[in-house]
MARVEXFI-460432 format. One record per atom (N, C-alpha, C): residue number from 1; y, x, z negated; atom name. Coordinates in steps of 0.05 Angstrom, whole numbers, always signed. Atoms other than C-alpha are relative to their C-alpha. Example, Ala and Ser with C-alpha at 12.3 -4.5 7.8 and 13.67 -1.06 7.14 Angstrom:
BEGIN
    i      c2      c1      c3  at
    1     -24     +18      +0   N
    1     -90    +246    -156  CA
    1     +24     +18      +0   C
    2     -24     -16      +1   N
    2     -21    +273    -143  CA
    2     +22     -15     -14   C
END
This chain:
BEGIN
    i      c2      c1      c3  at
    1     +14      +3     -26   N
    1   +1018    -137   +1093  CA
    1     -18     -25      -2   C
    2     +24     +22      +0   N
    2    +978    -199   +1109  CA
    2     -26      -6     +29   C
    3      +5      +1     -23   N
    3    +932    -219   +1163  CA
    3     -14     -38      +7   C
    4     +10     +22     -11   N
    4    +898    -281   +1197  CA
    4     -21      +3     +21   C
    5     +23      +2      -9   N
    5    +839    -286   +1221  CA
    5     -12     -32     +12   C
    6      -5     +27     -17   N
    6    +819    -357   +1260  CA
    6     -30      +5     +21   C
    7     +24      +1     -17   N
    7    +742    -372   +1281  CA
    7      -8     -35      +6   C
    8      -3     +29      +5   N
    8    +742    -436   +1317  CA
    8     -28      +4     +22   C
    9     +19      +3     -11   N
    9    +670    -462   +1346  CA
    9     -14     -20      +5   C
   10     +15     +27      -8   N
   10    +643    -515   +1380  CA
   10     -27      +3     +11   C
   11     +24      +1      +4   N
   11    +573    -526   +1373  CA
   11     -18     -14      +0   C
   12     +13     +21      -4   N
   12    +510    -564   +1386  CA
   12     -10      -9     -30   C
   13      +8     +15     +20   N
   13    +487    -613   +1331  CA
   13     -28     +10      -7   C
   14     +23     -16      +3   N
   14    +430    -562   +1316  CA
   14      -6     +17     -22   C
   15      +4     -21     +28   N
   15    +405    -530   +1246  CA
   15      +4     +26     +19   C
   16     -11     -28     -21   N
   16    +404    -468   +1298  CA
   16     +31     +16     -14   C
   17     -18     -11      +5   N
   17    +467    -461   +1291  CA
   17     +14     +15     -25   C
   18      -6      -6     +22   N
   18    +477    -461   +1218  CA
   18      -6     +36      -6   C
   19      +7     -24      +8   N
   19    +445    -393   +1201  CA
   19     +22     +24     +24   C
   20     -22     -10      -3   N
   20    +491    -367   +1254  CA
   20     +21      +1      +7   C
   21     -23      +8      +4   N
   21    +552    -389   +1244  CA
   21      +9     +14     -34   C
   22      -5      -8     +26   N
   22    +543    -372   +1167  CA
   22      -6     +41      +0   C
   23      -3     -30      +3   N
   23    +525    -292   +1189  CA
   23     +27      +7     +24   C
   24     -28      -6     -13   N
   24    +585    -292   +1238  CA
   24     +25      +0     -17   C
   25     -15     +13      +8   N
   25    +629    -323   +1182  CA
   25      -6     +35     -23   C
   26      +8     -16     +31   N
   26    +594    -274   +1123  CA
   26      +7     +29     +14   C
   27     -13     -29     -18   N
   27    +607    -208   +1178  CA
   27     +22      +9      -2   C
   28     -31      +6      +5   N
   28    +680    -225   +1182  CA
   28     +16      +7     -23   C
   29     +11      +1     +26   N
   29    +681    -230   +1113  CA
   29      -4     +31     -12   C
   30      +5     -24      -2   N
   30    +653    -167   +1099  CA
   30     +14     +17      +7   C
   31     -19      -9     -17   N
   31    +691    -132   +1150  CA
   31     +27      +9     -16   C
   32     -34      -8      +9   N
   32    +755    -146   +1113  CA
   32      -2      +9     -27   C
   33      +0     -11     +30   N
   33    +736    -132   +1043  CA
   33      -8     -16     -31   C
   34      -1     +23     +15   N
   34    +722    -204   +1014  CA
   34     -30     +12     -23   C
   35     +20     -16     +13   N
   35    +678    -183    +954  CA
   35     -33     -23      +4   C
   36     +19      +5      -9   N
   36    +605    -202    +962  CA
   36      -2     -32     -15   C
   37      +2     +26     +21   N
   37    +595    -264    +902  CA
   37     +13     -17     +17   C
   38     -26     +17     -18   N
   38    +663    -293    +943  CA
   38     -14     -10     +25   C
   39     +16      +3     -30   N
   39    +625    -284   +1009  CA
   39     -22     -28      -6   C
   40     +19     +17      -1   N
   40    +565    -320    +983  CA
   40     +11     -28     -10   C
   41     -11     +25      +7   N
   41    +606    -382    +952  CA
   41      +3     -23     +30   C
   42     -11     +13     -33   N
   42    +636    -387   +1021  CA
   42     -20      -9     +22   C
   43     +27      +7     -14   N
   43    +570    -384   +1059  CA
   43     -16     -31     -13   C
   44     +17     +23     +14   N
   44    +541    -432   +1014  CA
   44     +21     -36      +4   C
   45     -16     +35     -10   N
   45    +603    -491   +1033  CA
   45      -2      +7     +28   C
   46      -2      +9     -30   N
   46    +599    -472   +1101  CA
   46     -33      -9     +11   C
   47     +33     +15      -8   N
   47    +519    -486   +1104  CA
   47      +3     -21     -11   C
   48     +10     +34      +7   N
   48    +524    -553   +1069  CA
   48     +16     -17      +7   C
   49     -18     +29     -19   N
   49    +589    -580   +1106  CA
   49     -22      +3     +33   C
   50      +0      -5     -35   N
   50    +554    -555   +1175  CA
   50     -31     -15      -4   C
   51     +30     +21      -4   N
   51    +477    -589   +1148  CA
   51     +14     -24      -4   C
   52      -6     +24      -3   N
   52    +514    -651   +1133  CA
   52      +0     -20     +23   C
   53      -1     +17     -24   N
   53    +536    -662   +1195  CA
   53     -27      -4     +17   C
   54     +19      +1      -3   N
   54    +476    -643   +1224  CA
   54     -23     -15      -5   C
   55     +24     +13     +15   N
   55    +424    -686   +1186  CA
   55     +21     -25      +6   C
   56     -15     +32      -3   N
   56    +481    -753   +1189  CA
   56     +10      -3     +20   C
   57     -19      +5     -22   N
   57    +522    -747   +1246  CA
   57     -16     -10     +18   C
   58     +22      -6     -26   N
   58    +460    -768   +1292  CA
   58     +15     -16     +24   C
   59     -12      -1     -22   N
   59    +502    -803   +1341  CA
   59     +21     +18     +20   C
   60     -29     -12     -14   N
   60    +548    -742   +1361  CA
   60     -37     +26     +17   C
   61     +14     -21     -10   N
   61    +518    -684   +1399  CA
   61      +3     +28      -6   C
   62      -8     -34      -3   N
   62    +552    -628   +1379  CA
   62     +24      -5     -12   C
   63     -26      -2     +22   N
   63    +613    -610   +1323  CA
   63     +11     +19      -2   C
   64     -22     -19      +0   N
   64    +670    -566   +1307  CA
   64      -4      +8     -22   C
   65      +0     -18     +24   N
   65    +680    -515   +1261  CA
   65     +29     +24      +6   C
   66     -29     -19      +4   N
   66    +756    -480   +1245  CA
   66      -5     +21     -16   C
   67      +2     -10     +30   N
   67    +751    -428   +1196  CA
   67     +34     +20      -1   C
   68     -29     -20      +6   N
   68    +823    -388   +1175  CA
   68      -2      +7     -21   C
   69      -2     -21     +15   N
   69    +826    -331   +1139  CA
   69     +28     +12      -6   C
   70     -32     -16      -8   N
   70    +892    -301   +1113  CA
   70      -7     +13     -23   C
   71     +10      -7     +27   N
   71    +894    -263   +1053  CA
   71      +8      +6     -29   C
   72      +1      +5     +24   N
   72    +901    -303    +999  CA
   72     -37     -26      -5   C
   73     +20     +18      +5   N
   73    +841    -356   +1019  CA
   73     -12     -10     +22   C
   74     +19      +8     -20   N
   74    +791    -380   +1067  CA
   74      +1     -32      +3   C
   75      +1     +32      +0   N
   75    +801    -456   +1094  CA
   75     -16      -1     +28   C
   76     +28     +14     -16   N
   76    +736    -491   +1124  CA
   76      +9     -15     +11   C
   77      +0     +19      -2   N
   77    +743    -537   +1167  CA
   77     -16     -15     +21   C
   78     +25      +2     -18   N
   78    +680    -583   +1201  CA
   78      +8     -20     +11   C
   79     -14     +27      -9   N
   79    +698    -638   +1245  CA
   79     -29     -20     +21   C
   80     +26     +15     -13   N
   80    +644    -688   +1257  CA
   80     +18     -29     +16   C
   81     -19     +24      -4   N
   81    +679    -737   +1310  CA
   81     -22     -28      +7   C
   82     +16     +19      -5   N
   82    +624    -785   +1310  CA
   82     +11     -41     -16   C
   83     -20     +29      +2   N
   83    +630    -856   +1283  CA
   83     +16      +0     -29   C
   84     -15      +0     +24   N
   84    +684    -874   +1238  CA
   84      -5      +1     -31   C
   85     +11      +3     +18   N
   85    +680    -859   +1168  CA
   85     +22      +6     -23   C
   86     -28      +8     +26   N
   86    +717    -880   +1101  CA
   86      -6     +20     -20   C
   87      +0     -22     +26   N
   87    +723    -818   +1052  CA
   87      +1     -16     -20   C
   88      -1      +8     +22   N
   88    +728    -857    +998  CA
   88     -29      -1     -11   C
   89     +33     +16      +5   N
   89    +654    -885   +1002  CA
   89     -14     +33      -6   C
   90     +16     -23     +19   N
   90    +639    -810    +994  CA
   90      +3     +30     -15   C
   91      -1     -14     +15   N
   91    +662    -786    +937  CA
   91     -22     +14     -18   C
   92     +18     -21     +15   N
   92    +622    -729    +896  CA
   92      -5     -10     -28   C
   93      +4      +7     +25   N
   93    +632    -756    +832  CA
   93     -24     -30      -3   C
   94      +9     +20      +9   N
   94    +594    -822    +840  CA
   94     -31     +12     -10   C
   95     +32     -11     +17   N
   95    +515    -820    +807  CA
   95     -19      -7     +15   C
   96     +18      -4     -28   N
   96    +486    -850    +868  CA
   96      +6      -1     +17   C
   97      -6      -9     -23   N
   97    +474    -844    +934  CA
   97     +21     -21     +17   C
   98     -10     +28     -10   N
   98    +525    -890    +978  CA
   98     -22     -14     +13   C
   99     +19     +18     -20   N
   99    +493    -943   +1015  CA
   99      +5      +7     +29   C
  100      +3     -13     -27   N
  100    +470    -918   +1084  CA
  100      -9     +26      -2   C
  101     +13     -29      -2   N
  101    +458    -843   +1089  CA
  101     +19     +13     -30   C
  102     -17     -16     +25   N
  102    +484    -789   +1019  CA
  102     +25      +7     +14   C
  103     -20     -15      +0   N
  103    +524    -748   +1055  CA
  103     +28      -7     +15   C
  104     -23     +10     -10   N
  104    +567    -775   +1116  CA
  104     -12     -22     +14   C
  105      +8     +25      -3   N
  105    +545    -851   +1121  CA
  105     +26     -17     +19   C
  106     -20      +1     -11   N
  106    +579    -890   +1171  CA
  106      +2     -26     -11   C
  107      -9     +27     +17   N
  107    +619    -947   +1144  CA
  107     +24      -7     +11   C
  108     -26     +13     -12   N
  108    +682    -986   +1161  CA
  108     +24     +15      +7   C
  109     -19     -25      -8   N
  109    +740    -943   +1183  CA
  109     +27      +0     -21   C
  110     -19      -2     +13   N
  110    +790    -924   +1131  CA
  110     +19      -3     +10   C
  111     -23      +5     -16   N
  111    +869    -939   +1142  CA
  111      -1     +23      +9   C
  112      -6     -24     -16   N
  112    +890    -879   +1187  CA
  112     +19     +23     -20   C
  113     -19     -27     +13   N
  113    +912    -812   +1158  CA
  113      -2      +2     -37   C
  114      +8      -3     +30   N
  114    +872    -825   +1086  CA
  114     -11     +19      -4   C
  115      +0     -33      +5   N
  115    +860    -769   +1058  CA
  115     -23      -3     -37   C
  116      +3      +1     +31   N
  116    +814    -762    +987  CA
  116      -1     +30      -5   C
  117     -14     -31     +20   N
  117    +833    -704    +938  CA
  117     -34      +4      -3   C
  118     +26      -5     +29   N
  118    +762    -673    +910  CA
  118      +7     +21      +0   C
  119      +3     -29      +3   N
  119    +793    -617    +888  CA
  119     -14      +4     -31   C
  120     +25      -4     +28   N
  120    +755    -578    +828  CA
  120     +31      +6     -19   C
  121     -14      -7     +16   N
  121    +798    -573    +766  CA
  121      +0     +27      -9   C
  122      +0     -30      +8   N
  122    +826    -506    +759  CA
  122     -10     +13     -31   C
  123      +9     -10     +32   N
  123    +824    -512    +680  CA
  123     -30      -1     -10   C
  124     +33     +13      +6   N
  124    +744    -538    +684  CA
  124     -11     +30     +11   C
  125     +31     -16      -3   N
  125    +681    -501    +688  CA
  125      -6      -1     +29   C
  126     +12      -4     -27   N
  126    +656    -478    +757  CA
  126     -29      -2      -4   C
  127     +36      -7      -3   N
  127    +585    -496    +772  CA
  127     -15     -27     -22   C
  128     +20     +25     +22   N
  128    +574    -558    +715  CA
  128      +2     -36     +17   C
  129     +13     +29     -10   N
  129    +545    -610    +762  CA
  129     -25      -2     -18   C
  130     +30     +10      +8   N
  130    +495    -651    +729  CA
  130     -16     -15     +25   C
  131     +13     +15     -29   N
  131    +450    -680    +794  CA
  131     -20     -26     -16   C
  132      +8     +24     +13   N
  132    +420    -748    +778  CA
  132     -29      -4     +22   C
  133     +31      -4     -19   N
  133    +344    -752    +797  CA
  133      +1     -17     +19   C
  134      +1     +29     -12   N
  134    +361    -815    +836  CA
  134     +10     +16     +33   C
  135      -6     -11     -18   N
  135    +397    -765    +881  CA
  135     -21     +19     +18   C
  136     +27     -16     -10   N
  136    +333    -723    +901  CA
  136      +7     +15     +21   C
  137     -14     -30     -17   N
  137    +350    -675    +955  CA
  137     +20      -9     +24   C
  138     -21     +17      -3   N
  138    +404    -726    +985  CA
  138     +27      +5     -13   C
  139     -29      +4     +20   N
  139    +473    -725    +968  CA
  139      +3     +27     -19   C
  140     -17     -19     +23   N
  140    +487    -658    +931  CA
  140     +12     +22     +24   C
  141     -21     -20     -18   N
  141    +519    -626    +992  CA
  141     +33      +0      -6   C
  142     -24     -10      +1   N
  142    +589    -642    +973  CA
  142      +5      +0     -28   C
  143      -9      -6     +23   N
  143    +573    -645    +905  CA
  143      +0     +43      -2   C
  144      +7     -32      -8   N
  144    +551    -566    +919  CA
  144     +33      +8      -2   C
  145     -14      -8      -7   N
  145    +611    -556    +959  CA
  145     +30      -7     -23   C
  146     -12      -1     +29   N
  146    +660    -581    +903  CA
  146      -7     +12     -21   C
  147      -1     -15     +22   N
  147    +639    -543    +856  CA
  147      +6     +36      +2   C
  148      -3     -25     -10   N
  148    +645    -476    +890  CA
  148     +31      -3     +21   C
  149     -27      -1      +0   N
  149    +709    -492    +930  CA
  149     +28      -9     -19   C
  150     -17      +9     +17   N
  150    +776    -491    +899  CA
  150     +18     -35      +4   C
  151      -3     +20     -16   N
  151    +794    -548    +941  CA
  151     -11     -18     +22   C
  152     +14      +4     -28   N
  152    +764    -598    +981  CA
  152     +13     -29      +9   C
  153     -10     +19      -7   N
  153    +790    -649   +1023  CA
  153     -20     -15     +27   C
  154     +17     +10     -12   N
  154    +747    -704   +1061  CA
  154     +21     -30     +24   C
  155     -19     +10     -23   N
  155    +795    -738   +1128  CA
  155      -7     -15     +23   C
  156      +1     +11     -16   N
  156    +790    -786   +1174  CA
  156      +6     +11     +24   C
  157      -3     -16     -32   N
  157    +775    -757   +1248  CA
  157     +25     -21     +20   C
  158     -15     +20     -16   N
  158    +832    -786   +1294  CA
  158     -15     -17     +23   C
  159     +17      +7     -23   N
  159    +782    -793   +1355  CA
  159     -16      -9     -20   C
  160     +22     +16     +17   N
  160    +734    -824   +1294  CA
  160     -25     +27     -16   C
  161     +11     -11     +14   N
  161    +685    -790   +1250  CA
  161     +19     +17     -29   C
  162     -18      -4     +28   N
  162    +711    -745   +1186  CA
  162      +0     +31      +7   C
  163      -3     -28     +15   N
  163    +737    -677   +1173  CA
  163      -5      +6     -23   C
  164      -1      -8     +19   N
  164    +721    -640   +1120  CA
  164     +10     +26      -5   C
  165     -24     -26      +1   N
  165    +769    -586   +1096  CA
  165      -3     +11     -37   C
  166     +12     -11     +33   N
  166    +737    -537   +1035  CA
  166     +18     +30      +2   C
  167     -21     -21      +4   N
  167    +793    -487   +1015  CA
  167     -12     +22     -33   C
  168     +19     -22     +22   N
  168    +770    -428    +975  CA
  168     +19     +23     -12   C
  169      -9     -16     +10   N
  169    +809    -369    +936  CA
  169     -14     +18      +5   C
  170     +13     -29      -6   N
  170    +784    -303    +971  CA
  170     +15     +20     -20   C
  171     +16     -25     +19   N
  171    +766    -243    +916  CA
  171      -3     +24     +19   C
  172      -6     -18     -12   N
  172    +781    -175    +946  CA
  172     -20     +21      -8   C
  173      +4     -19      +5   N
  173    +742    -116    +940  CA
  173     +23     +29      -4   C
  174     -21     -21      -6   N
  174    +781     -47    +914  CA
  174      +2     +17     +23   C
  175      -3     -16     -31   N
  175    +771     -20    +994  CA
  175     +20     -19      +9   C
  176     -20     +20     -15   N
  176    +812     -81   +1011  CA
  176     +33      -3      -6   C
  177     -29      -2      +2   N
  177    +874     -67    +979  CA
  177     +19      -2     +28   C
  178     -16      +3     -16   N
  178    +909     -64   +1034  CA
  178     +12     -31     +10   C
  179      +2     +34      -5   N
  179    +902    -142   +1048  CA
  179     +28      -6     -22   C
  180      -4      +3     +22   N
  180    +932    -144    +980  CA
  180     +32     +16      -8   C
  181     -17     -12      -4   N
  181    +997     -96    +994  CA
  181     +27     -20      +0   C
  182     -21     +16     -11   N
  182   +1066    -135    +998  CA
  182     +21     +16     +13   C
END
C-alpha cells in the first residue's frame, strides 16, 4: 500500500508564516505515523529553507512551498522567484559567508537548468558541521539543512530566483505499518 500526500502553499514573505506552515507540515506528519525525531528533522529544513527566503529574498513579496509525502520520504520544496541566483555561489561547504547576503545572495544568473548536488553522504556522520565564527548567525541555514536532509538540491527558478529541494528518508512509527505494507 502506498500513499501521497501533496501540501502546496503560496505565501506572504512573512516570518508569520513560518511557525505555521511548520505545525501544518508537523500535523500531517503525525497524522500518518512519521515517528517524532523524523518529524522534528523535517520541521527543522522546512524553518530554515522558509527563513531564508524570508530574511534574503527582500525583493519578492511572497513564496512557494511544495511539500510531497509518499511513503518512503518527504521532498521540500521552496521556491523563491525573486532575482536570479547562481547555486553554485551557495554552496554549504564553503567557511565563509558569500559576498552579498549568507544565505540566498543575488548574483549573476547561472546557465539555465544548473542544478548543484549537496547531498549528505550516506556513509558520513549526520550532524558533524563545524560552523566557523566568521559565520555568526548568517549562513548556517543550509549548512543546518544539509546535514539533516538526505538530499538537497539548490535550482535555478525558471521565472528567476532559486528552488530549493531538501529530500528526507521518512522513519515510521510501529502504528504506521500500514504505510509500510507491499
Amino acid at each position: 500500500m502506498s500513499i501521497a500526500l501533496r501540501l502546496a502553499l503560496h505565501l506572504p514573505r512573512d516570518a508569520a508564516t513560518v511557525p505555521v506552515v511548520r505545525r501544518l507540515l508537523d500535523q500531517a506528519l503525525r497524522t500518518l505515523g512519521v515517528e517524532p525525531s523524523c518529524r522534528d528533522d523535517i520541521s527543522l529544513i522546512l524553518t530554515e529553507a522558509c527563513a531564508n527566503v524570508i530574511e534574503h529574498a527582500l525583493q519578492i513579496d511572497d513564496y512557494e512551498i511544495t511539500i510531497d509525502v509518499t511513503s518512503a520520504r518527504c521532498m521540500i520544496h521552496v521556491i523563491n522567484a525573486g532575482a536570479v541566483v547562481d547555486p553554485s555561489r551557495l554552496s554549504p561547504s564553503a567557511a565563509a559567508p558569500v559576498p552579498g547576503d549568507a544565505g540566498f545572495p543575488s548574483v549573476p544568473p547561472a546557465r539555465g537548468g544548473d542544478e548543484v548536488d549537496l547531498s549528505v553522504d550516506s556513509d558520513g556522520p549526520r550532524g558533524d558541521l563545524v560552523f566557523d565564527p566568521v559565520l555568526d548567525e548568517h549562513g548556517r541555514g543550509l549548512h543546518i539543512i544539509r546535514s539533516l536532509a538526505d538530499e538537497l538540491y539548490l535550482t535555478p527558478s525558471l521565472s528567476g530566483g532559486l528552488v530549493l529541494q531538501a529530500v528526507t528518508t521518512l522513519r515510521w512509527t510501529a502504528e504506521a505499518d500500514v504505510w509500510q505494507r507491499h
